[in-house]
C-alpha positions in Angstrom: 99.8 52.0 -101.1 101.8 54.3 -103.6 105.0 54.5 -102.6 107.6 57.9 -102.6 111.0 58.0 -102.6 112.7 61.6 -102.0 116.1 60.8 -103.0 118.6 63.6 -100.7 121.7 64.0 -102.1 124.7 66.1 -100.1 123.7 69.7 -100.1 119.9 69.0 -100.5 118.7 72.1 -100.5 115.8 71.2 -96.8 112.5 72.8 -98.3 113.0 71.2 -101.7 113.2 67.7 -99.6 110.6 69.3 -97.2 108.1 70.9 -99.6 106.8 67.1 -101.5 107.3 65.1 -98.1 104.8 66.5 -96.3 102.5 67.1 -98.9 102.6 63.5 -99.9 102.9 62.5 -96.4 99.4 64.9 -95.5 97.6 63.3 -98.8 94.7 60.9 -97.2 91.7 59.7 -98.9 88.2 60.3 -97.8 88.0 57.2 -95.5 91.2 58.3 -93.8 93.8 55.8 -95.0 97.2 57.7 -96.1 97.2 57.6 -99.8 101.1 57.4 -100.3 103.7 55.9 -97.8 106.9 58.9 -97.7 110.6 57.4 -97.6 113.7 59.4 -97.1 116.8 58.0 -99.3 120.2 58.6 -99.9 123.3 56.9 -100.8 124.9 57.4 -97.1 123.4 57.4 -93.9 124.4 60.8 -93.2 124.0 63.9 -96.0 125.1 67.2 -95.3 121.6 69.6 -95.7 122.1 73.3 -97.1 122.6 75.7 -94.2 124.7 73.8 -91.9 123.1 70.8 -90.6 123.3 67.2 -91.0 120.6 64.6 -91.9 120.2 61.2 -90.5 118.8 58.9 -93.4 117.4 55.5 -92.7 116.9 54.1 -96.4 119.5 53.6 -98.9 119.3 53.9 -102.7 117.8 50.5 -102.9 114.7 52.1 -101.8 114.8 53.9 -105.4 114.1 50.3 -106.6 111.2 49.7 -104.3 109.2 52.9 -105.3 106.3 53.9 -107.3 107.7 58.1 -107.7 111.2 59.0 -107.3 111.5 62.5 -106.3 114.9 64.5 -106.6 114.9 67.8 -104.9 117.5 70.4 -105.5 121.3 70.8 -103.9 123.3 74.1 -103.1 125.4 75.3 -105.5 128.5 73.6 -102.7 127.4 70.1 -103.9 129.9 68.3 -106.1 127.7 66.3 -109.4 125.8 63.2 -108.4 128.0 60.0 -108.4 127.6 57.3 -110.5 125.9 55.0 -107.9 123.3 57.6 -108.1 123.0 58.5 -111.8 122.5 54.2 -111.8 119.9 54.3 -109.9 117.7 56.9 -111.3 118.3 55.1 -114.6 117.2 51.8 -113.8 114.5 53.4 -111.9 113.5 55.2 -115.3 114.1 51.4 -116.9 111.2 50.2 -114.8 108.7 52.7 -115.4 109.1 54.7 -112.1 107.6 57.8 -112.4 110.6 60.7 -112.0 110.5 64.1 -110.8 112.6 66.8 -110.1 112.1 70.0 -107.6 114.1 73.1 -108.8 118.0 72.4 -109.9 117.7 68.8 -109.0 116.6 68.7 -112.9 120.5 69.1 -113.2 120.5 65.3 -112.0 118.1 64.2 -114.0 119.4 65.5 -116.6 122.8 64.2 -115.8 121.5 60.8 -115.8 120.3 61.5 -119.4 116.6 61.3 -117.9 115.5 64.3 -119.4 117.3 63.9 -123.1 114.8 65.0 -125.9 112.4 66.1 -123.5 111.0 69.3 -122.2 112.1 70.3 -118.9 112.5 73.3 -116.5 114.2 74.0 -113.3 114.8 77.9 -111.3 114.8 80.5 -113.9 118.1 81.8 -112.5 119.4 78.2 -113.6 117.4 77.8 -116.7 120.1 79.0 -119.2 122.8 76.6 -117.4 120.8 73.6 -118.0 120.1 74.3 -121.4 123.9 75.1 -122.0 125.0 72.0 -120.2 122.4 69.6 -121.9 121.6 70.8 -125.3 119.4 67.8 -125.8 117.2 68.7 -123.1 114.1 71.5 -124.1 114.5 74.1 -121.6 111.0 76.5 -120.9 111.9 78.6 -118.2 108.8 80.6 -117.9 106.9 77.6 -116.1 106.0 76.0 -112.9 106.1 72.6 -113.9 106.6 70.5 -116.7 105.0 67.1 -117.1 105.9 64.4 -119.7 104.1 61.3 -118.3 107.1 59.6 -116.5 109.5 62.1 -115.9 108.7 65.6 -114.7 110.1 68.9 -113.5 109.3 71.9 -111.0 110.7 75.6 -110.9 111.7 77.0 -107.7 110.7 75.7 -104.3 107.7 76.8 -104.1 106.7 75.4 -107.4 107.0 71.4 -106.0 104.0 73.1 -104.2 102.3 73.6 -107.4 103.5 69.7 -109.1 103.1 67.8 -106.0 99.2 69.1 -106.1 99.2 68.2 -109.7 100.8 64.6 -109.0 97.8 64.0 -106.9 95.2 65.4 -108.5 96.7 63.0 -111.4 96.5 60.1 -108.8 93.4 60.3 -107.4 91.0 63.2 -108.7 90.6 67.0 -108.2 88.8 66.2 -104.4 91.8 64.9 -102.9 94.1 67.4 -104.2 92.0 70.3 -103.2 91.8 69.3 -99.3 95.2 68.9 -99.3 95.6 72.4 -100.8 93.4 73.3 -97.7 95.5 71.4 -95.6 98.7 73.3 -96.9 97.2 76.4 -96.7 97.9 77.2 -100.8 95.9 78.0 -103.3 94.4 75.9 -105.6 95.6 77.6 -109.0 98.3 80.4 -109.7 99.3 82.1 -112.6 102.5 81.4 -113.9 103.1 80.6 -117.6 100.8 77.8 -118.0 97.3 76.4 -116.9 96.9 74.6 -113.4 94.8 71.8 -113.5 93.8 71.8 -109.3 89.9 72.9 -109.6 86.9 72.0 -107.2 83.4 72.8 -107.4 84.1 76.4 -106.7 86.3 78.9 -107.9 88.0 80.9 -105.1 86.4 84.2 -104.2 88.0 86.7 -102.2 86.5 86.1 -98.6 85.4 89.2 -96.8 85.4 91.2 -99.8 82.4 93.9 -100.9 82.0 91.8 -104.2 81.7 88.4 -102.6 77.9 88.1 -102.5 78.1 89.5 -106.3 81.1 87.1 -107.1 79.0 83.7 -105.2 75.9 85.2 -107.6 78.0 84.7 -110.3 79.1 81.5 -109.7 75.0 80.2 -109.4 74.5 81.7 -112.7 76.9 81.0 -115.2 75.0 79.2 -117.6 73.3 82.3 -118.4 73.8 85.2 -120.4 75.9 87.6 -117.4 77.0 91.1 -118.9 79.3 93.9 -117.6 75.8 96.3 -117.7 74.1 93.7 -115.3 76.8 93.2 -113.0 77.7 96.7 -112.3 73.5 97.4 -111.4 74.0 94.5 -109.3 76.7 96.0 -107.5 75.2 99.4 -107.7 77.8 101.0 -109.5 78.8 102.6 -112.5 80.3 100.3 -115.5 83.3 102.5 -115.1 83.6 102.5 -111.1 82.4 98.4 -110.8 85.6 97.5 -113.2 87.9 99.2 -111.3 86.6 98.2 -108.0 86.6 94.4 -109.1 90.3 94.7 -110.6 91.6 95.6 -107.2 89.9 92.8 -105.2 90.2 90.4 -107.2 93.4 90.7 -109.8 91.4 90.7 -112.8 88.7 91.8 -114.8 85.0 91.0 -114.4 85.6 89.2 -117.9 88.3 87.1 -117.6 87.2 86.6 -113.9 83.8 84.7 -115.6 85.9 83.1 -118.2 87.9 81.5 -115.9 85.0 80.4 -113.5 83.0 78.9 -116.8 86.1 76.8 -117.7 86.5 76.0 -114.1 82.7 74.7 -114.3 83.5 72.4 -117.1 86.7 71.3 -116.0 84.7 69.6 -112.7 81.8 69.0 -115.6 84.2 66.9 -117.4 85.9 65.2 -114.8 82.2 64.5 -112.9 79.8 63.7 -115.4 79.1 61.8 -118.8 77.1 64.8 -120.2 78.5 65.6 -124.0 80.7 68.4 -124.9 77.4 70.8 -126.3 75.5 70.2 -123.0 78.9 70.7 -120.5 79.1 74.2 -123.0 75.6 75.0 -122.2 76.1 74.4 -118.8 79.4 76.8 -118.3 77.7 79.4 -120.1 79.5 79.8 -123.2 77.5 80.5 -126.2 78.4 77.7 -128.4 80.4 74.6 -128.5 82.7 76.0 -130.6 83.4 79.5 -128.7 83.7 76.4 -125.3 86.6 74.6 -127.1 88.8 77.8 -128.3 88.2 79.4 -124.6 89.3 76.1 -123.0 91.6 75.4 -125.4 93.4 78.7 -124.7 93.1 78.4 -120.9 93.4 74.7 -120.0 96.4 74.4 -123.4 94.5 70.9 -124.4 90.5 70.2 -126.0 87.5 69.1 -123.4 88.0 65.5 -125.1 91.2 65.3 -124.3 91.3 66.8 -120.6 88.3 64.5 -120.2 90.2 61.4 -121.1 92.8 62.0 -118.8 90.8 62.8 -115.7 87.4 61.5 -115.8 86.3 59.4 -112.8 89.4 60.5 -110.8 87.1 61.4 -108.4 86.1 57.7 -107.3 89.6 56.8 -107.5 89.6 57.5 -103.7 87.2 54.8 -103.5 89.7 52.0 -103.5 89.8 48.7 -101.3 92.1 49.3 -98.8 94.3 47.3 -100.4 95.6 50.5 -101.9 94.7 52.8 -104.7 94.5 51.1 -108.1 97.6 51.0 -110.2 97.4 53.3 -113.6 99.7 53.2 -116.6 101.3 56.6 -116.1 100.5 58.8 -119.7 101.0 62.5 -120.8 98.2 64.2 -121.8 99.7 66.8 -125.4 98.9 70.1 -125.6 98.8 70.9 -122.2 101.0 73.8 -121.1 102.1 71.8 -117.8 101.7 68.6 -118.9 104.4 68.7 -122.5 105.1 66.0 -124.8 108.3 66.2 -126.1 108.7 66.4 -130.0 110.3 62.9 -130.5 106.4 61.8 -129.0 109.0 59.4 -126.0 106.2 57.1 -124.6 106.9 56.0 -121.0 108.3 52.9 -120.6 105.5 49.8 -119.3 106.0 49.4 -115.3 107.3 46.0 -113.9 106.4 47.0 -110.3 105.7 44.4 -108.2 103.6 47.5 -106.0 100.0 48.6 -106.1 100.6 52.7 -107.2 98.0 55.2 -108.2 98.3 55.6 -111.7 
């Protein structure tokens, strides 16, 4: 079983610590084994939590040693800099190939570790300019949710551990799994916020209840063929003029880049479920060539089909392991991905020595 280590430090900040430990600690495969075993670690048994109450903690940092992801959620702005028992730990964590990540301005620790030192990072945007003052060496992008560089990654605010934790799984063990605890945490399965998220399932959200909902579901049962503004407003019986405004304002978005979105969505699941080639997975989505596919989900997903497609086929079956535990995977980054960002210098992580069976 993959094992998590949320390391709280004096201060922690409780839904930072909160937000990855029950999503983690929710995560179960389709047979109903727990995917991931959830320990709590500090360097004293008692840390002070932001807003005036004090946490019992059972393990100690040796349990940083004994994990598979090291998890470092953020502290109130009252919390003096991490010690240097700490800062040792999270190195030789890094050293064996733990996989690192931060939730909002625990990036500061990370980065004062010298974890995050030619990489690309972010944290809070309030905080963004302070780490990038403090730690030249670290690539600061403040306009996204996560960041992930194969070993080490980062979130924004709170809610955007939300956002990494699904990712983390979904990198784990397939888009399934990561989608029913989306369910389960009552979140949606993608939002916009600077880059493309990567949490998909066979179909794209509709709004429920809504007067376009049979038109939207219509939609999704035809995308492989030609679907034009002209069509969809008869459908709806409307005007071209009255159907795009009604559709902006129940669903966010245009009836263009609503079917954009909901082709590239098909081919992401394509991709991850199926052997089928690139020209037949375009066919399939609807676009009208395999070159119009590429530049669409190039400029939506940030990488090429090939490449998405090497990083998560056959995720899907990875829930299919003996209940020994999931199968261990060499952690990797996938480039050109707008949440998932190599740094420049091209930092490979380092090979694991873990003596535990972990996901990826």
């Amino acid at each position: 079983m993959h094992s998590v280590a949320i390391l709280v430090l004096d201060h922690v900040v409780p839904f930072d610590m909160a937000a990855p430990q029950q999503t983690f600690a929710w995560t179960h495969l389709p047979d109903g084994r727990p995917a991931y075993r959830v320990r709590l670690c500090a360097e004293t048994p008692e840390v002070r939590a932001d807003g005036g109450f004090t946490l019992r903690i059972e393990r100690g940092l040796d349990a940083l040693a004994e994990a598979d992801t090291v998890i470092v959620p953020g502290c109130s702005p009252d919390a003096a800099p991490p010690s240097a028992r700490v800062l040792a730990a999270l190195r030789e964590a890094a050293e064996a190939g733990t996989r690192i990540a931060s939730v909002c301005v625990g990036a500061f620790v990370l980065a004062e570790a010298g974890l995050l030192d030619g990489l690309r990072a972010t944290t809070h945007w309030v905080a963004a300019g302070e780490l990038a003052r403090r730690f030249p060496r670290v690539e600061v992008e403040p306009d996204v949710l996560y960041v992930d560089n194969g070993q080490i990654l980062t979130s924004a605010g709170a809610a955007a551990a939300l956002d990494l934790c699904l990712h983390m799984i979904r990198r784990d063990l397939g888009s399934a799994v990561a989608a029913n605890i989306a369910r389960m945490s009552v979140m949606p399965l993608e939002r916009e916020g600077g880059q493309a998220q990567f949490i998909v399932h066979e179909h794209p959200p509709v709004p429920r209840g809504s007067a376009l909902e049979p038109l939207l579901e219509w939609i999704e049962d035809n995308l492989a063929h030609e679907v034009t503004l002209g069509a969809l407003a008869a459908r709806a019986g409307m005007s071209e003029r009255t159907f795009g405004r009604r559709f902006r304002e129940q669903t966010g978005t245009t009836p263009l880049q609503w079917l954009l979105r909901a082709r590239v969505r098909r081919a992401q699941y394509l991709l991850e479920s199926s052997d089928h080639s690139v020209e037949r997975i375009a066919r399939q989505a609807g676009f009208g060539s395999p070159t119009a596919f590429r530049e669409r989900f190039r400029k939506v997903v940030g990488t090429t089909p090939y490449a998405y497609r090497t990083a998560f086929h056959g995720r899907r079956d990875a829930s299919a392991a003996p209940s020994s535990g999931p199968p261990r995977r060499t952690a990797r980054s996938l480039p050109g991905l707008r949440s998932v960002s190599r740094p420049a210098s091209g930092r490979s992580p380092r090979p694991r020595r873990r003596r535990h069976a972990a996901l990826r």
